[in-house]
VOPAGU-2260 file (C-alpha; in pm, 1 decimal, decimal comma):
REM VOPAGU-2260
SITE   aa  ch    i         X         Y         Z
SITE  UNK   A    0       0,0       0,0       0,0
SITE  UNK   A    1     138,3     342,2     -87,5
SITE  UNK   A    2      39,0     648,2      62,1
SITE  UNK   A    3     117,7    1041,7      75,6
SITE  UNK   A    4     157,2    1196,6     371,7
SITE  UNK   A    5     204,0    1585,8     316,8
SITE  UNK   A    6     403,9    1629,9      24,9
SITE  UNK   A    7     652,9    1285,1     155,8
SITE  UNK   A    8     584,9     937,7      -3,6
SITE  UNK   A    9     505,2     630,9     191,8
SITE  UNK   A   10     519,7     288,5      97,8
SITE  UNK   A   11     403,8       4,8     286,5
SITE  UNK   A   12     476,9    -322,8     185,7
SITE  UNK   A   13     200,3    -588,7     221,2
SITE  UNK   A   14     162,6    -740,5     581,1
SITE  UNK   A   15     302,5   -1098,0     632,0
SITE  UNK   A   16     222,3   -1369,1     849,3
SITE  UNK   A   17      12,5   -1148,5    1004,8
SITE  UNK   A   18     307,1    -897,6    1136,9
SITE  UNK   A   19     239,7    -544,7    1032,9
SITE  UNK   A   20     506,4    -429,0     749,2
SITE  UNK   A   21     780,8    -150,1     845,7
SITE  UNK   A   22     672,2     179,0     664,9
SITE  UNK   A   23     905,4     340,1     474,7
SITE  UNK   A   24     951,5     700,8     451,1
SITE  UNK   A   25    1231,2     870,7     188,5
SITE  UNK   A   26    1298,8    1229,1     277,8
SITE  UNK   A   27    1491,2    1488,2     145,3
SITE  UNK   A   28    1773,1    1293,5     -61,5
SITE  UNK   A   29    1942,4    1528,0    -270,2
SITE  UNK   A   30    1965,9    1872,4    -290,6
SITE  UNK   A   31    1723,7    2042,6    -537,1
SITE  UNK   A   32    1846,8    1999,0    -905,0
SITE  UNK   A   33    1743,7    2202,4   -1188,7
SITE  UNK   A   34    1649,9    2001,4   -1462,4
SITE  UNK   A   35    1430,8    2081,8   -1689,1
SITE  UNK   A   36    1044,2    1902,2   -1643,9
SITE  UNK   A   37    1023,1    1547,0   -1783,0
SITE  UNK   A   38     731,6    1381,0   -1901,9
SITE  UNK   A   39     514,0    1270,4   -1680,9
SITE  UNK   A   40     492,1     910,8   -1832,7
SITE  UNK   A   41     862,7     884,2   -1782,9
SITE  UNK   A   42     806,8     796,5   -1425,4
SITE  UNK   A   43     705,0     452,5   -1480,2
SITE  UNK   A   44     945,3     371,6   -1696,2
SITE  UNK   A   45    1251,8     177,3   -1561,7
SITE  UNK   A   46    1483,8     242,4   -1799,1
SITE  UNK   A   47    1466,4     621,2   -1623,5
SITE  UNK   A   48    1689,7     498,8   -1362,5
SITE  UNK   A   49    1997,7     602,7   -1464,9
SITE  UNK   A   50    1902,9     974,5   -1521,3
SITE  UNK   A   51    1915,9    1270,7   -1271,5
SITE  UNK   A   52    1633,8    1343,8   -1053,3
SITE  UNK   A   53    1352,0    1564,0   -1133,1
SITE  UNK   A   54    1080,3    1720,9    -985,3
SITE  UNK   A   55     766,4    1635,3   -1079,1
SITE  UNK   A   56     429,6    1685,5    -958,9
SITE  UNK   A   57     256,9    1514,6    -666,6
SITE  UNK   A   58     -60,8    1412,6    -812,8
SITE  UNK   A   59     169,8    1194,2   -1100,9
SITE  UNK   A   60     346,5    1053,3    -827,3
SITE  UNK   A   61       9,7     948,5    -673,8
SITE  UNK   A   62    -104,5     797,5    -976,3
SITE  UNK   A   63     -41,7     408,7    -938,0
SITE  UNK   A   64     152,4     228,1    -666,8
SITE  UNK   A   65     393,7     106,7    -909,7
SITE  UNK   A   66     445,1     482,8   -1030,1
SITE  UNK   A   67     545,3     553,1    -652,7
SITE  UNK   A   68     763,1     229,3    -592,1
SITE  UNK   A   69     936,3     336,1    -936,0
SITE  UNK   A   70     990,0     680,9    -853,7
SITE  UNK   A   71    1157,2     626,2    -467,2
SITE  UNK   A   72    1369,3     401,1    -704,6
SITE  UNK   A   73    1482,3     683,1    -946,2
SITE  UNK   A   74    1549,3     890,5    -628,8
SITE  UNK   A   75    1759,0     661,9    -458,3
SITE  UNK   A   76    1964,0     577,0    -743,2
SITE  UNK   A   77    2008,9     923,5    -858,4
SITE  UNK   A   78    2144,8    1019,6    -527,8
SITE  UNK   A   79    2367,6     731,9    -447,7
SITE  UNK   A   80    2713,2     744,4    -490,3
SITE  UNK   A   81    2769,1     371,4    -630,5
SITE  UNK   A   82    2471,8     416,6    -837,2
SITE  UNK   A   83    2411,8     532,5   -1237,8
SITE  UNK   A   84    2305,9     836,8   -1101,6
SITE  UNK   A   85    2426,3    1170,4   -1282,8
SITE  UNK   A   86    2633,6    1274,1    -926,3
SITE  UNK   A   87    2707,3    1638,4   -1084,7
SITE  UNK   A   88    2364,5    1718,1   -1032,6
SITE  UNK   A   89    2362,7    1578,7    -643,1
SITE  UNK   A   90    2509,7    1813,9    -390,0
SITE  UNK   A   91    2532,5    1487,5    -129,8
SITE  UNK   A   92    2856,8    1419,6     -10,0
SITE  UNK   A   93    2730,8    1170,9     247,8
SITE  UNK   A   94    2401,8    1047,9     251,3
SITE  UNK   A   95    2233,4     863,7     587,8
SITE  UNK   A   96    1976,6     611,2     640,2
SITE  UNK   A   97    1798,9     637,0     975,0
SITE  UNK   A   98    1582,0     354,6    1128,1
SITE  UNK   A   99    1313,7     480,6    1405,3
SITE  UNK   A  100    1135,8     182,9    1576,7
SITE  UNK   A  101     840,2     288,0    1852,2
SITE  UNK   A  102     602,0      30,7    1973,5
SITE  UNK   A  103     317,4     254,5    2046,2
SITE  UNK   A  104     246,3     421,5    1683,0
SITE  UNK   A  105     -79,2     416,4    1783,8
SITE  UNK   A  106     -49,5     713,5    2023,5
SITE  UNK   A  107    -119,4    1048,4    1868,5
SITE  UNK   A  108     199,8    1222,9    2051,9
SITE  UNK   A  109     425,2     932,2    1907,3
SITE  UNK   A  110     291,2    1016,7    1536,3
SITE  UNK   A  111     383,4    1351,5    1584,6
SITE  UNK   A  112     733,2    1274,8    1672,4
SITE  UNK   A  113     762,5    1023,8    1368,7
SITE  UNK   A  114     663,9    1279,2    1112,8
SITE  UNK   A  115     892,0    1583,4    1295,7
SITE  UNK   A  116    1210,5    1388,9    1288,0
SITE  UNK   A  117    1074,1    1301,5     916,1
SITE  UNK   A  118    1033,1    1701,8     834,6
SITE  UNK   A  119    1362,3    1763,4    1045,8
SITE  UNK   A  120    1537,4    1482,3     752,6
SITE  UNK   A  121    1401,4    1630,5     478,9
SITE  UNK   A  122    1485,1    1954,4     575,1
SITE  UNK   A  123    1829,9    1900,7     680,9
SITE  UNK   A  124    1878,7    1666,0     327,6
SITE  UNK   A  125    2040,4    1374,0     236,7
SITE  UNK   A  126    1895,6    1152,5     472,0
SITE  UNK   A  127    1645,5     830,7     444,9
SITE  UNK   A  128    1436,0     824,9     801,5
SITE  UNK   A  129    1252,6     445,7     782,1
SITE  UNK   A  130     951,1     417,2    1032,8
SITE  UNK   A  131     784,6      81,6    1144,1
SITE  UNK   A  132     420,3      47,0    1255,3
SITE  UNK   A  133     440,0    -157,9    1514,5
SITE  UNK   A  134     148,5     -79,4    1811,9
SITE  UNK   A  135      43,8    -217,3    2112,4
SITE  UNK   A  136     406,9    -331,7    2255,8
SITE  UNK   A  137     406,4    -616,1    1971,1
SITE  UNK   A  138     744,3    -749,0    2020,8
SITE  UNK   A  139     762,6    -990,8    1699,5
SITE  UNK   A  140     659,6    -655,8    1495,8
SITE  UNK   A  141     942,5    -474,9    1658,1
SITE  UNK   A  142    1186,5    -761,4    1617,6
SITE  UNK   A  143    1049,4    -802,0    1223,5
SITE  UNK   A  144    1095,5    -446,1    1145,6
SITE  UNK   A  145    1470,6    -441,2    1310,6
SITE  UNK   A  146    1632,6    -740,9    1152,2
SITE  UNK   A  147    1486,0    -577,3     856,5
SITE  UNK   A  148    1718,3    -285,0     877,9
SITE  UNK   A  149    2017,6    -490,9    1024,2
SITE  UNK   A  150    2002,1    -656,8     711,1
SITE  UNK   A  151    2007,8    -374,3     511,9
SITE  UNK   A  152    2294,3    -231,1     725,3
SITE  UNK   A  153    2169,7      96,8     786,7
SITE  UNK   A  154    2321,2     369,1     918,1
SITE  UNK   A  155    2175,5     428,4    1273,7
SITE  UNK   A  156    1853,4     289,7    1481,0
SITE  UNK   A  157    1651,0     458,5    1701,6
SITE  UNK   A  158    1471,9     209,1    1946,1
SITE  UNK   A  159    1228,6     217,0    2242,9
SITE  UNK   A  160    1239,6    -168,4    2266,9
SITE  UNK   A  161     938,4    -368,7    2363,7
SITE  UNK   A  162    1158,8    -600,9    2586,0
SITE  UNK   A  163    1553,3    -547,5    2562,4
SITE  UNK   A  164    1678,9    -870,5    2635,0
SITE  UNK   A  165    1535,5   -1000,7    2309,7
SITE  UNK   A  166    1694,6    -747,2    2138,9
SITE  UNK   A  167    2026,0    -746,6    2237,9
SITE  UNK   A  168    2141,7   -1043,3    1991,6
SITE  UNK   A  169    2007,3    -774,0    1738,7
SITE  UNK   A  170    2181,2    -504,2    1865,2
SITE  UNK   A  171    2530,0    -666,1    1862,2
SITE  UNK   A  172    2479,5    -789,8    1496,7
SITE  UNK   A  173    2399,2    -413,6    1405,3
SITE  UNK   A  174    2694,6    -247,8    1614,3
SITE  UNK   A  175    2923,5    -537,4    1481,3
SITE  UNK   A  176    2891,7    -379,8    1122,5
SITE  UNK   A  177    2933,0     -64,4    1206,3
SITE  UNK   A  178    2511,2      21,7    1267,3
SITE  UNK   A  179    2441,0     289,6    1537,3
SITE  UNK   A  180    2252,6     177,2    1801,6
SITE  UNK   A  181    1997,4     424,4    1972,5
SITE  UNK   A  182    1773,8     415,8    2240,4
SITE  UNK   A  183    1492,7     600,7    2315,1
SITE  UNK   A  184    1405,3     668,8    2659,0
SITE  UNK   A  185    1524,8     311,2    2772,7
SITE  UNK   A  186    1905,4     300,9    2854,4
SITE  UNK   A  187    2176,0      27,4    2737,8
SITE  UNK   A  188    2485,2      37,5    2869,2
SITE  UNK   A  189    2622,1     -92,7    2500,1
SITE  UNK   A  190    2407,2     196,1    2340,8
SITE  UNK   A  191    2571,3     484,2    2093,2
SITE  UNK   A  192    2356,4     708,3    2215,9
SITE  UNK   A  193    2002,4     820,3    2329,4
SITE  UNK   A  194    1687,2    1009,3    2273,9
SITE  UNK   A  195    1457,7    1066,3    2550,4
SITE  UNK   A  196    1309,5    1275,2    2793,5
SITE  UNK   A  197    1281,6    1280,9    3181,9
SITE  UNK   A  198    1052,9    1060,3    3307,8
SITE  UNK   A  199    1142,8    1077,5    3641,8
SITE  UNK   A  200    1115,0    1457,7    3707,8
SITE  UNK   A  201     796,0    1415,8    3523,0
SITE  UNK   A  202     701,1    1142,4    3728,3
SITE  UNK   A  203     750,2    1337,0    4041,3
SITE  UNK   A  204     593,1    1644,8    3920,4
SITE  UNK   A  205     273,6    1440,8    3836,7
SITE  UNK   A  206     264,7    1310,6    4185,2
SITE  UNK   A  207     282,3    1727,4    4338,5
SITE  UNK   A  208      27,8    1811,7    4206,8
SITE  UNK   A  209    -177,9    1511,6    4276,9
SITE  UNK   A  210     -93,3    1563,4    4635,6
SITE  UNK   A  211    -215,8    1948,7    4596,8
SITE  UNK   A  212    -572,0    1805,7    4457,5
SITE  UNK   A  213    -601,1    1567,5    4721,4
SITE  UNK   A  214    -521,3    1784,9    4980,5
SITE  UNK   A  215    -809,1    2014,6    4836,5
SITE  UNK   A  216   -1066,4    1797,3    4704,8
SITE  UNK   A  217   -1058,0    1460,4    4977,6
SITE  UNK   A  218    -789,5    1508,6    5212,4
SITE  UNK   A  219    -985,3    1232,8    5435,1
SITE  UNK   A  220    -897,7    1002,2    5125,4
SITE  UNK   A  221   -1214,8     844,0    5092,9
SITE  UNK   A  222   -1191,6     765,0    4715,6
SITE  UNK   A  223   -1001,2     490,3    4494,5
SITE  UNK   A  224    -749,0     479,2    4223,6
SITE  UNK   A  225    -630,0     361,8    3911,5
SITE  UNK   A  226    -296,7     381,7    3741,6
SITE  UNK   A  227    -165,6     197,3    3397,6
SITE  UNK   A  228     185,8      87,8    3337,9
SITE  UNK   A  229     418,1     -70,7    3106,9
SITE  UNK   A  230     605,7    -301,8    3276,2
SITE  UNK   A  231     745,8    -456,0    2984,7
SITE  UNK   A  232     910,5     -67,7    2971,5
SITE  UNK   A  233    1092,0     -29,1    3294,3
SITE  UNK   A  234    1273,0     310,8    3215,3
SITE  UNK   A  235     894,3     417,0    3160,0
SITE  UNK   A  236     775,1     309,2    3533,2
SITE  UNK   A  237     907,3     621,3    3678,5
SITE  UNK   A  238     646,1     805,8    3553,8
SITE  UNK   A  239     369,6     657,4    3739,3
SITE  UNK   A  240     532,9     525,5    4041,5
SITE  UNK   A  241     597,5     835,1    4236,0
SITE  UNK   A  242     167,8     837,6    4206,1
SITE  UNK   A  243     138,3     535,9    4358,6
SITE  UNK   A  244     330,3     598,9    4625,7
SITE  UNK   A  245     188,0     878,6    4689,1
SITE  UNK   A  246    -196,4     786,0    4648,1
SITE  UNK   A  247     -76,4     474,2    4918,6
SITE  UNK   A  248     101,0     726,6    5171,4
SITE  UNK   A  249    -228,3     931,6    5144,5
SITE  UNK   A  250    -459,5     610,4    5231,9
SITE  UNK   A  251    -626,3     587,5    4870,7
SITE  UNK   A  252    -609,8     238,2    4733,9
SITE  UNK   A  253    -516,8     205,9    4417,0
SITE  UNK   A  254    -760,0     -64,4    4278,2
SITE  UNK   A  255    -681,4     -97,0    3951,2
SITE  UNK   A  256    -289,3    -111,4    3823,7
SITE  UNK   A  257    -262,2    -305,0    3423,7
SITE  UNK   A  258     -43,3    -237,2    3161,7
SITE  UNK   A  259    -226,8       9,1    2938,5
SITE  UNK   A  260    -137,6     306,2    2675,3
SITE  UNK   A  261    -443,1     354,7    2409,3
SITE  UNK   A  262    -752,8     482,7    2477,3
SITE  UNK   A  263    -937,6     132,0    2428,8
SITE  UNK   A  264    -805,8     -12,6    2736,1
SITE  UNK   A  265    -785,3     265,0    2950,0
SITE  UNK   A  266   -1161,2     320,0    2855,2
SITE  UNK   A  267   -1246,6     -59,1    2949,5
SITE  UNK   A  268   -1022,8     -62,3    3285,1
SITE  UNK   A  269   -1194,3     272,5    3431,8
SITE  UNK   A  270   -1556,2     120,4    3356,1
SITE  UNK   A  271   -1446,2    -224,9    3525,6
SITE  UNK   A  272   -1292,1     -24,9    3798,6
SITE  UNK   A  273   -1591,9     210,2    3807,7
SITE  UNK   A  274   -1807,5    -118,7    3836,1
SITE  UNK   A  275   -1618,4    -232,9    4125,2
SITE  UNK   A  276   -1559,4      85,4    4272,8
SITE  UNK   A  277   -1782,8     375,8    4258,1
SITE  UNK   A  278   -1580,5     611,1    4449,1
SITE  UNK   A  279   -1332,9     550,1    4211,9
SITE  UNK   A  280   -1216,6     939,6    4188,1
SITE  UNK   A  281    -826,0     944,9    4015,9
SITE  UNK   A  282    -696,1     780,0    3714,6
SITE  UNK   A  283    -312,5     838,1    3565,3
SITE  UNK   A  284    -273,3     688,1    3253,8
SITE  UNK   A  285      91,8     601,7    3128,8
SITE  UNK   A  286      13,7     783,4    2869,0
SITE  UNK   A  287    -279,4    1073,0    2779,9
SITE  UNK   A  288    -398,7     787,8    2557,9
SITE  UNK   A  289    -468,7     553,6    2837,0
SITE  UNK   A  290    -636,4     875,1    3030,2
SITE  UNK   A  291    -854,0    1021,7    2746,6
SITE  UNK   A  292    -990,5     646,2    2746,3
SITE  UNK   A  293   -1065,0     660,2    3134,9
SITE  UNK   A  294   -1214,1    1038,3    3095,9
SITE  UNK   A  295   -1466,9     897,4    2840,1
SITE  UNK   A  296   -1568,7     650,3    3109,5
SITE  UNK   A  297   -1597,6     905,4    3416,6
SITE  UNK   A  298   -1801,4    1100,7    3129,1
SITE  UNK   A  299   -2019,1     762,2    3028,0
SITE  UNK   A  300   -2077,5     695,1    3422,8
SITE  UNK   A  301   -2216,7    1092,0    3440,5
SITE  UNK   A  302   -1894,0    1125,3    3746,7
SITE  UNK   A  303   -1887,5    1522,8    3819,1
SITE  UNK   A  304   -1570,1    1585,2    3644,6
SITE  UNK   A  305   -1489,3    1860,3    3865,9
SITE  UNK   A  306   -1426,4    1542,1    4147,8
SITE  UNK   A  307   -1227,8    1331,3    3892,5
SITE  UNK   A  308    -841,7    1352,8    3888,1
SITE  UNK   A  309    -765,0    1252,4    3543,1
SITE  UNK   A  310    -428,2    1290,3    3394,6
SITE  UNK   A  311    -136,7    1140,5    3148,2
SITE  UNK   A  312     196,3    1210,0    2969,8
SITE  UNK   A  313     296,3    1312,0    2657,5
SITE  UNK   A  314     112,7    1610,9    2565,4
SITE  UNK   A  315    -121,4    1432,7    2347,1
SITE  UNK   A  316    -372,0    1686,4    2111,8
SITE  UNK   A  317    -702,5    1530,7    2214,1
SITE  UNK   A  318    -564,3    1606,4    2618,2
SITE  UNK   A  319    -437,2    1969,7    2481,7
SITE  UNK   A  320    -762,6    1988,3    2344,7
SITE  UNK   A  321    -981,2    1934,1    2680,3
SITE  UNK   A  322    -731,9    2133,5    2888,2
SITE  UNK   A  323    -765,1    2453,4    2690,4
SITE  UNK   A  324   -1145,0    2413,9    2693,5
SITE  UNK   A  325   -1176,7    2241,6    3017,2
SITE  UNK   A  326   -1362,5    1968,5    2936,5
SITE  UNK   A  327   -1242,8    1764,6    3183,4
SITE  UNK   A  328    -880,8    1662,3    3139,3
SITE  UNK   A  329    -682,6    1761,4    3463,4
SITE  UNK   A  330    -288,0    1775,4    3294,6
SITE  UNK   A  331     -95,7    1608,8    3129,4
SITE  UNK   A  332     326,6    1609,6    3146,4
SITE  UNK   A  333     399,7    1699,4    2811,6
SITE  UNK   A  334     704,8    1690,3    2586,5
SITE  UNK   A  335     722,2    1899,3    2282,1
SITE  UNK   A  336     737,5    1684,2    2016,2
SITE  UNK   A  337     875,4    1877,0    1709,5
SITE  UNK   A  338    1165,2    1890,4    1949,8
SITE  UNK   A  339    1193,8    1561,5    2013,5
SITE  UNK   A  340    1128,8    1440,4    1697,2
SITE  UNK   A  341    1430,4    1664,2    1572,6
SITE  UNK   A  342    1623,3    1490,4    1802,4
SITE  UNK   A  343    1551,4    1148,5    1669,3
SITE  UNK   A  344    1790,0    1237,1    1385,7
SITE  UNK   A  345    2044,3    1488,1    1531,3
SITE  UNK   A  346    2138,1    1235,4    1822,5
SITE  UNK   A  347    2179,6     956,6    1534,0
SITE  UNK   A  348    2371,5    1179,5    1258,9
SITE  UNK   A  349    2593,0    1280,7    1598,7
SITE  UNK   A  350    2680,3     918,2    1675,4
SITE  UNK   A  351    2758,4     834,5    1289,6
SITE  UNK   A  352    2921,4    1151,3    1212,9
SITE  UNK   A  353    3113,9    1183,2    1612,4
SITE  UNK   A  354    3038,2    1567,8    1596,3
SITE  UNK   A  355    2730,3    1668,5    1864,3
SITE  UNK   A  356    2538,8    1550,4    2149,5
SITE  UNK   A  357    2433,0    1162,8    2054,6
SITE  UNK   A  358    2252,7    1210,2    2417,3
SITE  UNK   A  359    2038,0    1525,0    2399,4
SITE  UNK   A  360    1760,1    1521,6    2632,1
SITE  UNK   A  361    1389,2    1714,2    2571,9
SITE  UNK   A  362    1253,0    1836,2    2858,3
SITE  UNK   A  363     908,5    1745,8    2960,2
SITE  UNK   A  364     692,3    2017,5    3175,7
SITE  UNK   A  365     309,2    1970,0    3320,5
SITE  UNK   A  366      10,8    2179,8    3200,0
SITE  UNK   A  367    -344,5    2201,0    3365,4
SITE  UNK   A  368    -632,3    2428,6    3241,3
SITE  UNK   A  369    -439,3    2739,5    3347,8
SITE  UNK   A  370    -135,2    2703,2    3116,3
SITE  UNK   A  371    -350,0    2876,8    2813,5
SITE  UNK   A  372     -75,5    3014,7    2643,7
SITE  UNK   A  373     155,2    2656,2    2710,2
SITE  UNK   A  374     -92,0    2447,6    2563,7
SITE  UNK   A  375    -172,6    2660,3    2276,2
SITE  UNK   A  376     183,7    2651,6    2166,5
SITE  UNK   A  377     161,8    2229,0    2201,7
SITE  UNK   A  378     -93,5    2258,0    1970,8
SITE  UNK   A  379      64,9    2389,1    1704,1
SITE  UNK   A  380     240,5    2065,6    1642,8
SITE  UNK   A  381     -41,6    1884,3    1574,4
SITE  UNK   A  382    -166,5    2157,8    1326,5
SITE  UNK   A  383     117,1    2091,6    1100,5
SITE  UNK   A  384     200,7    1727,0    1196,5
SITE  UNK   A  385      29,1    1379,4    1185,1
SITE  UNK   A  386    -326,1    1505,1    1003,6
C-alpha cells in the first residue's frame, strides 16, 4: 500500500504472516536539481533509472503504486554514490539512512514525533528516516521491522524496545557492522547514544500536584485509584510510580494497576474499575492515551468531572484539546514533540558523524487548564504534523 503523507511518499509493503510491514519514509535525498520538467509518463518507466532526478508533480506521483515504488527508485539511485546516477547534479557528499522503531504508533503524541524527525530529515537533506508500525508493545513486529534494517545495514537505529533482552542479539549484529545503536528513553549500557526525555522529574511532578488536589478535594482520602503501566518498559515506570506511592502514603487504594497506553483499554479498565468501585475518583494513565480512554468513562458513568483527577503524559492533542477548553482533562506532562522528533535524527547523525550531542535530552513540563498560552503553543504541532 502506498500512501502520501504531506508532500513525503510512503510505501508500505504488504503485511506478512500477520506482522504489520515496516513503513518506509524517503525524505529529502538530494539537494534540489534544476532540470528541466520530464514527461510525466517517464516515471514509470525503468529504464529512467539512470538519469538525474527531477521534480515532478505530486498528483503523477500518486497515480499508481507502481508509479510511486518506481519513482523512490529513481530517487535513490540518482542520489547514491555507487549508483548510475548523474552525481554532478547531487550536492550529497554523504548520505544517511535512519531507522526509528516505537512500539506505540498508535499514540497520537508518538505520530507527531515520527513525522517531525521526518520534516527535520528532509529539511536538513540527504537523509532516508525508515519508520515501522508496530502498536500495542508487539514485540515480533518490533523484532520483524529491526532485523529488517540490520540486514540492510543501515546507518543508525533509534529504538524504544518492547523487551531489551530479546533485542540485544540484534543489537550486537547491528553495532558489529558498524550500525548505530539508539535508544529512546530506555538506557543500554552498550548503546551509541540516546533520545529521551525525563521521566522521572515528570514522574515526580505528576505526583505534586496530585498531592495538591487531594489535599483540596478529599484530604480524608475516601476515594479509589487507578494507574496503567508498562512493565514490559521499565525506564517508563518512573512516571507513574511516584503516584502510587503517593496515592498509598495518602490512604487511597489504588484498585486498579494493568499495563495500558491507548484509549481502548484505559476506557475498558476505568468502567471495570468504576463497576467495582464507585468512588473511584483518580486515574493516571501512562500515557494521555490511556487517560482520554478513562475520561470517556468518568463522562459515560455521568462522574462530576470537577471530582475526577484525570491525567497522562505526553502532551497528546485530544488532552491539549480538553485542557484549553476544560472539558475535563486535569494535565498532562507533556514533551514537545517537534523537538523531540528533531532529536531522533540529530542524536543519530551525531553518533555516525562523532560531531554533537548523541545524548540530547527534551525536557518534559506539566500543564493544567491554566497554562492557556503553554498548551496553545503544544498545539501547534499537531496543526502541522500527523493530520
Amino acid at each position: 500500500m502506498a500512501q502520501h503523507v504531506k508532500g513525503r511518499l510512503t510505501v508500505t509493503p504488504p503485511e506478512r504472516e500477520g506482522l504489520a510491514a515496516p513503513v518506509s519514509r524517503v525524505t529529502k535525498l538530494c539537494q534540489p536539481v534544476e532540470q528541466p520538467a520530464r514527461a510525466p509518463d517517464a516515471l514509470a518507466r525503468p529504464t529512467d533509472r539512470g538519469k538525474p532526478m527531477q521534480s515532478f508533480s505530486k498528483s503523477r506521483r500518486l497515480a499508481t503504486v507502481t508509479a510511486t515504488i518506481i519513482a523512490v527508485a529513481l530517487v535513490s539511485t540518482a542520489c547514491s554514490p555507487g549508483g548510475s546516477g548523474n552525481s554532478a547534479n547531487a550536492s550529497c557528499e554523504e548520505e544517511y539512512t535512519i531507522g526509528f522503531s516505537h512500539p506505540a504508533s498508535e499514540a497520537s503524541a508518538v505520530k507527531v514525533v515520527k513525522e517531525a524527525a521526518a520534516a527535520h530529515a528532509e529539511e536538513l537533506g540527504c537523509i532516508t528516516v525508515l519508520l515501522d508500525n508496530t502498536s500495542g508493545m508487539n514485540l515480533e513486529t518490533q523484532r520483524s521491522t529491526l532485523e529488517s534494517w540490520v540486514t540492510q545495514k543501515v546507518d543508525a537505529i533509534v529504538v524504544l524496545p518492547v523487551d531489551p533482552a530479546a533485542l540485544e542479539n540484534l543489537r550486537e549484529k547491528a553495532q558489529s557492522q558498524g550500525t548505530k545503536w539508539l535508544t529512546y528513553v530506555a538506557s543500554n549500557p552498550e548503546e551509541d547514544g540516546t533520545v529521551g526525555f525525563d521521566n522521572e522529574t515528570a514522574g515526580k511532578d505528576m505526583a505534586a500536584y496530585l498531592g495538591e488536589w487531594v489535599a483540596e478535594k478529599h484530604p480524608d482520602g475516601d476515594i479509589t485509584a487507578a494507574v496503567t503501566t508498562a512493565t514490559p518498559l521499565p525506564s517508563i515506570q518512573p512516571r507513574v510510580l511516584p503516584a502510587i506511592s503517593l496515592l498509598e502514603s495518602s490512604g487511597i487504594d489504588v484498585v486498579s494497576q494493568q499495563d495500558c497506553a491507548a484509549q481502548d483499554c484505559g476506557l475498558q479498565l476505568a468502567e471495570d474499575a468504576l463497576r467495582a468501585h464507585p468512588n473511584l475518583r483518580v486515574f493516571i494513565g501512562l500515557n494521555d492515551d490511556a487517560a482520554l480512554g478513562a475520561l470517556r468513562a468518568f463522562q459515560n458513568a455521568k462522574v462530576d468531572l470537577d471530582e475526577v483527577f484525570v491525567a497522562g503524559f505526553d502532551g497528546a492533542e485530544e488532552a491539549l484539546v480538553s485542557l484549553r477548553d476544560k472539558t475535563g482533562y486535569t494535565a498532562s506532562s507533556a514533551i514537545p514533540t517537534i523537538e523531540l522528533g528533531a532529536s531522533v535524527v540529530d542524536n543519530a547523525i551525531a553518533t555516525i558523524t562523532g560531531d554533537g550531542d548523541a545524548s540530547k535530552q527534551t525536557p518534559m513540563f506539566l500543564v493544567n487548564p491554566s497554562d492557556s498560552e503553554k498548551i496553545a503553543e503544544l498545539l501547534k504541532a499537531y496543526t502541522t504534523f500527523a493530520k
